[in-house]
N, C-alpha and C positions, 0 to 999 in steps of 0.2 A: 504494500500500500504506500503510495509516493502522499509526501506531506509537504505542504509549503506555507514558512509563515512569511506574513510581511513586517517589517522592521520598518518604525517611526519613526522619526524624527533623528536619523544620525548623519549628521554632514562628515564631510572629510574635505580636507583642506589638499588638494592634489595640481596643481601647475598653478595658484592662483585663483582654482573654479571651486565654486564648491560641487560635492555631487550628493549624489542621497543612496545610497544603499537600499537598496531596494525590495529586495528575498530572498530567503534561504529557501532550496528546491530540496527534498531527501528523498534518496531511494527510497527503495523497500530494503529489508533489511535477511539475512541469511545465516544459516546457523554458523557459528566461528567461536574458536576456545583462543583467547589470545595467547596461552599459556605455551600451546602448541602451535597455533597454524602460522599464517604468512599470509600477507599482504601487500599490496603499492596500487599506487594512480597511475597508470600508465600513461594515459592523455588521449586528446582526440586524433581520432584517424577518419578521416573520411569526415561526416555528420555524426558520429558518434565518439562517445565517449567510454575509453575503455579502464576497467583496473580488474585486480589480479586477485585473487584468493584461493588460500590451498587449506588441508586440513585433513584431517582421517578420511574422508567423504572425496579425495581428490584436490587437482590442479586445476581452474579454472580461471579463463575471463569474461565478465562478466559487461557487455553494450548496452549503453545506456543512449535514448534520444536526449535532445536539449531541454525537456520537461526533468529529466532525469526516472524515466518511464522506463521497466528492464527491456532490451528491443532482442536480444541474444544471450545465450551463455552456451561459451565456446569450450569443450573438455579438452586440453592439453595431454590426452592418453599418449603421446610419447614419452614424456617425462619418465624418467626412473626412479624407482621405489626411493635409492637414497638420494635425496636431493642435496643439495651442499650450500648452491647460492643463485639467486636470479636478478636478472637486469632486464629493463623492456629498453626499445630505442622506437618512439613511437614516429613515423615519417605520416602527410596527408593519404599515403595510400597503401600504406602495408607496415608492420610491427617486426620489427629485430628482436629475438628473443637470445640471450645468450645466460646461460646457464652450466654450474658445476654439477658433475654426478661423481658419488663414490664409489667405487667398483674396486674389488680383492685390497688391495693396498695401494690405490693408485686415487688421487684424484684428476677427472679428465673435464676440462673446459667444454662444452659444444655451442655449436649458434645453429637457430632455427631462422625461416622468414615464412612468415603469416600476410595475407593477403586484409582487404578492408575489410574483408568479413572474417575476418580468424583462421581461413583456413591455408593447411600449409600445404605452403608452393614447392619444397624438394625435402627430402629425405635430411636429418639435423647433421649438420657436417662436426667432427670431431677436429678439435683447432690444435690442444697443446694439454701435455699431463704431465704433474709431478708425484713422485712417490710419495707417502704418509709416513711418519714416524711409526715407532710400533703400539702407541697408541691409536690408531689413526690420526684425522685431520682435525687441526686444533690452532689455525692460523688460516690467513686469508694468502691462499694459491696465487690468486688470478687478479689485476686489477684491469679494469676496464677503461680507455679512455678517450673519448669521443670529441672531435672538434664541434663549435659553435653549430656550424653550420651543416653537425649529421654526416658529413661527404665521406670523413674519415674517420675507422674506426680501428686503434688499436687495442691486444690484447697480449699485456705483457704477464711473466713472471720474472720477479725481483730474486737475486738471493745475495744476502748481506752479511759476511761471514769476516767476522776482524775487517781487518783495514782493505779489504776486497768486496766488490759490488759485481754480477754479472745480471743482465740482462736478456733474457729470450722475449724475443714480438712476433708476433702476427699480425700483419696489415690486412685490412679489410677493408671494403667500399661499402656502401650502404644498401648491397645486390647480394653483400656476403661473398663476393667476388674476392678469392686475393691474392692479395696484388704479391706479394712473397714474405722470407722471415726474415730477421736481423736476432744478432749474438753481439753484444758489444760489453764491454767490458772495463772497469775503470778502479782504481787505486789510489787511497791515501796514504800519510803517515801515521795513523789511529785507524779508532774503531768507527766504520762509518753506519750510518742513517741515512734515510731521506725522506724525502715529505710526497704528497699531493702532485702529481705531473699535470700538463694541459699537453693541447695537439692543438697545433694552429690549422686554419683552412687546406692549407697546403701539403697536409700529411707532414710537419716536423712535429717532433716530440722534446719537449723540455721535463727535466725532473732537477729538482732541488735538493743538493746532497752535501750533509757536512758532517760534522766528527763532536758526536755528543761527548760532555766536560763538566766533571763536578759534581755534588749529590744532585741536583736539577736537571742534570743531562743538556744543560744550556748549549750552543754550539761554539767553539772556538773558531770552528772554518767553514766556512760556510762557499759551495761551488753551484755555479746553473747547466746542468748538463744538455747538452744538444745533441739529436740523436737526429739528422737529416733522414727523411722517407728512403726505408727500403736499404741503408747504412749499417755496417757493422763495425763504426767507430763512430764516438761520442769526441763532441767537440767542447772543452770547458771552458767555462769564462770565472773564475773568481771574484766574490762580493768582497771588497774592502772593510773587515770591518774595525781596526783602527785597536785593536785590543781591545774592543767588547765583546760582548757575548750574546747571543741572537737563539729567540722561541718562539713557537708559535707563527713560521713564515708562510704565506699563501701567495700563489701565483694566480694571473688573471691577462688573458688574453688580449689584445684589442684590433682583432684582425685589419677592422678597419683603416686602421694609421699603421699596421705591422710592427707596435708594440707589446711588450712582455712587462706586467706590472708587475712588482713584489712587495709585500707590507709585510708586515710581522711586527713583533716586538724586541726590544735589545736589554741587554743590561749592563750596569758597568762592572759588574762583578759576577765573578762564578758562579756563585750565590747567594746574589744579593735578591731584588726585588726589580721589575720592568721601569726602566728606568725613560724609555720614549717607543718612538715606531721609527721602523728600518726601512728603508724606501727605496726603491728597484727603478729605476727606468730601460728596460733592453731592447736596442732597434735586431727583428728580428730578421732585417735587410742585410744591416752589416755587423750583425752577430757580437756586439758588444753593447755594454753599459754607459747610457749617456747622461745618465744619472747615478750614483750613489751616497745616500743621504743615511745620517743617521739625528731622529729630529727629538729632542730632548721633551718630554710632560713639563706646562708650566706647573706651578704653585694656586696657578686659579683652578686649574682643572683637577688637580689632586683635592684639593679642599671639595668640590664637584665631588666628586665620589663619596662623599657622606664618612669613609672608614675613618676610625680614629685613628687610626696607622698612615698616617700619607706617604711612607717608604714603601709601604708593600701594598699601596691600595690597590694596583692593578695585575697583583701577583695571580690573580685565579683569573682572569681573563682570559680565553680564547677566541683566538682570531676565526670569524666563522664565512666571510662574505667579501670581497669587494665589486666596489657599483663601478665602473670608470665612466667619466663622465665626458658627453660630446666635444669639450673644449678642450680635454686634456685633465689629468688628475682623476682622482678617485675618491670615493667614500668607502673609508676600510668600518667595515664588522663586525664587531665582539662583544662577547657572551661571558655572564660571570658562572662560570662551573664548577664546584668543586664535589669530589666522591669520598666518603668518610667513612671509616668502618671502627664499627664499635663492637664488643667485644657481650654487650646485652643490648636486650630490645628495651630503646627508652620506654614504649610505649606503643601509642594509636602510629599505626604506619603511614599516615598520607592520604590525603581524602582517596585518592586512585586506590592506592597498593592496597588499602583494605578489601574495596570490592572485586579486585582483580587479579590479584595477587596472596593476600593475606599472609602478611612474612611469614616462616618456621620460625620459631621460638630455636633456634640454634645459636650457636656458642658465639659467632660473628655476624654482624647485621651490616649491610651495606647500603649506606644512606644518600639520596643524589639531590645535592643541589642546585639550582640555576634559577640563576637571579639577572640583575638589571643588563642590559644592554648597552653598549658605549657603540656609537658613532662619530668616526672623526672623518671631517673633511677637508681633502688636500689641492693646489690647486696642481697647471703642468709641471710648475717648479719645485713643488715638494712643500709648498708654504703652507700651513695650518690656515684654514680659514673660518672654522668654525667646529665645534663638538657640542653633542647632546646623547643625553640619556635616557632611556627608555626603562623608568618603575617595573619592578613585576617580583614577585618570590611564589617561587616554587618548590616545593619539599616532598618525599617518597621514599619507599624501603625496596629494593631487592626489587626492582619492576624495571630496569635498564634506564628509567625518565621518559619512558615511550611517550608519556602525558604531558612533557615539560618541554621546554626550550620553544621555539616560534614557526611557523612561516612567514615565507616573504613574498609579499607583493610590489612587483615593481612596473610602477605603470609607463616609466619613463619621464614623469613630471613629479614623483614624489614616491617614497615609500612605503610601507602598510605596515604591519607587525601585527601577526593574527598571533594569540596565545592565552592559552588558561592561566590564571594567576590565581595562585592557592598553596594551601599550608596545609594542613593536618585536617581541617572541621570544613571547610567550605572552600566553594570553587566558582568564577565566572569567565566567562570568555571575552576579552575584551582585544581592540583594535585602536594601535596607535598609529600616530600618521606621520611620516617625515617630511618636511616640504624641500627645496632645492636651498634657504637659507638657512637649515639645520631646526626649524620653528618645527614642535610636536605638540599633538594634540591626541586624547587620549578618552576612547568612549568604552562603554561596557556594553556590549554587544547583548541582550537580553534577543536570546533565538527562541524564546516561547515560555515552556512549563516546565514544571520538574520531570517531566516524561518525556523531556527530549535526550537524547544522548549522548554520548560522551565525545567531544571531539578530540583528534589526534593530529593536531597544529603541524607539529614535528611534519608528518610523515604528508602533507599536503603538497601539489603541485598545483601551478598556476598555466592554465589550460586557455588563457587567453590577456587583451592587456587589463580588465577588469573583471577577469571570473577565475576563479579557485576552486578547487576540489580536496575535499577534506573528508577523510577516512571519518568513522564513528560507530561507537561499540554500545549497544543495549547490552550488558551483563553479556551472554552467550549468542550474539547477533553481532554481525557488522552489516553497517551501509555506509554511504558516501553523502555528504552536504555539497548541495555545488552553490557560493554565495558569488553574487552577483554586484557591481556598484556600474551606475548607470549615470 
């Protein structure tokens, strides 16, 4: 049964206009244990609207029309019993499916291609497999990395063993066509990491690799590795970073200009406390840095953070987001996080973890927090131009924070911030608004009664430039909200 309420009077403040939010649309809703199954928004293909659910009962995707009316449900009977991990890549007119299956001691990558109507156009092609320890699999194989613009699709495994990195890829087209592999390979003087990779338009591949330092794991060296399409050498560029020490970095594309942004955080000490943002400019023309910045937190913005600690007020911060912005610069992201494990249960576990979870009274309780939001805005030159905070606390036991942290809406003229804000006894959903001069505005989204359901912010994708799709769970049911601003 599809439910639709309409929501009064919430303006949002987005390029300057105001607009009015208009309705929340709901599916119908399906048996689902979240303890066990699986979920994602896959997005629109064709006229409709796809997402994904699995469970004792099966793989399935489920098509929804723009009423959000169920118009299909497609059975994924290829799938193998043990599944590992899934990704959709939703194109206008057919779905990349790529998924891990467990088999003896192996786990093996595959990619399927699904037509507008679900169904599959060839047999699931087997990409790339790595062996299991003798526990099995207990780490992420496979990552996936897709350019802006869907065209290019790689599918690498990392292995990161002391002061040695090797790489294996798989190129693919968006036909599942591919194009061949790469082996590349690369060496520090320590033990290396690396972060989050992008894939420009062009099939090149960047990944960010430096050499964790200290009880923090902070980086002392910090390198951008360039892995040219279809390459089995990586080409490095060194971040200067002056004797600090750099967490928390994310990369962000801008095919457009054929730049490579980087932000993160830095510190002046091994283990000290975030002491500003680290700032990337890479032309990915002529494969160097035309920027590198390291930009210091004033004193007005520490005090800004409310902590009584203004040395470590930005220590649980992660970087989650950057916007690059048409003129040059960007608006970087971040999230207050922290995971706390305590050794008894204080108590009531979280308005969620109760009904969904309900901790085990065992010897360690794993507690997650996520709290306010920080946005800082930079201009081409690296210059601060403005920072704002986004209110919110959220608390939970032993449930991942499935219920906690945001989606994003970005309409191009301003930002959104959909998310439950809640402690231990009560919960609402509410939406903040970012404008282009950092100005927020911040409503309590009131979607009906108490017999509405539970949204899953997190795990929403935005399926248009002012419509979103958001998972939502009645106790042993999921459906999908799809909310609309108009």
């Amino acid at each position: 049964m599809k439910k639709t309420i309409f929501i009064i009077g919430l303006l949002l403040s987005m390029a300057g206009n105001y607009v009015l939010a208009q309705e929340v649309k709901y599916s119908s809703f399906d048996k689902f244990d979240l303890r066990t199954g699986d979920f994602s928004v896959v997005g629109k293909v064709g006229d409709k609207i796809y997402v994904y659910r699995a469970g004792n009962e099966g793989y399935f995707l489920d098509a929804y029309d723009d009423t959000m009316q169920k118009a299909a449900t497609v059975l994924l009977d290829f799938f193998p019993k043990k599944l590992y991990e899934t990704r959709f890549i939703n194109y206008p007119d057919k779905i990349v499916i790529l998924y891990q299956s467990v088999e003896s001691n192996k786990v093996i990558q595959y990619a399927a291609l699904l037509d507008a109507q679900g169904r599959l156009q060839k047999n699931p092609m087997k990409l790339i497999e790595f062996k299991t320890g003798i526990f099995g699999p207990n780490k992420n194989y496979f990552t996936t990395t897709i350019s802006d613009d869907k065209s290019q699709i790689l599918i690498t495994g990392i292995e990161a063993k002391s002061n040695n990195l090797q790489l294996s890829g798989v190129w693919l087209d968006e036909h599942l066509t591919i194009a061949g592999r790469s082996v590349a390979r690369f060496a520090a003087d320590n033990t290396i990491a690396y972060g989050e990779a992008v894939l420009d338009d062009k099939g090149n591949f960047y990944l960010p690799v430096f050499t964790p330092y200290g009880s923090k794991n902070y980086a002392d060296q910090y390198w951008l590795l360039r892995l040219p399409k279809l390459s089995n050498k990586f080409s490095v560029t060194p971040f200067a970073l002056s004797g600090k020490y750099v967490a928390n970095s994310f990369l962000k594309m801008d095919n457009a200009n054929n730049r490579l942004y980087i932000g993160g955080f830095y510190s002046d000490k091994k283990n000290g406390g975030f002491d500003g943002v680290m700032y990337g400019n890479y032309s990915t023309i002529d494969t160097f840095f035309t920027q590198q910045k390291l930009l210091s937190f004033n004193e007005k913005l520490r005090i800004a953070t409310g902590e009584r600690s203004r040395k470590r007020a930005f220590d649980n911060f992660q970087v989650r987001q950057m916007i690059v912005k048409k003129e040059g610069g960007f608006v970087l992201l971040a999230e207050d996080v922290s995971i706390v494990y305590r050794q008894s249960n204080p108590g009531w576990g979280g308005y969620y973890s109760y009904y969904y979870y309900t901790p085990m009274m065992s010897q360690t309780i794993k507690e997650y927090y996520y709290d306010d939001i920080l946005a800082l805005s930079y201009d081409a030159e690296g210059q601060n131009e403005w920072y704002s905070f986004i209110r919110k606390s959220q608390y939970s036991q032993e449930d991942g924070g499935v219920f906690s942290s945001y989606a994003l809406l970005n309409t191009g003229g301003a930002l959104g911030f959909l998310f439950n804000d809640f402690n231990t006894r009560r919960s609402q959903i509410q939406l903040a608004t970012l404008d282009g001069s950092g100005k927020t505005e911040m409503r309590s989204l009131a979607a009906g009664t108490s017999s509405d359901p539970d949204w899953l912010p997190r795990s929403a994708k935005q399926t248009g430039i002012r419509e979103i799709i958001v998972p939502c769970l009645k106790r042993k049911q999921i459906g999908f909200a799809k909310l609309v601003f108009h």
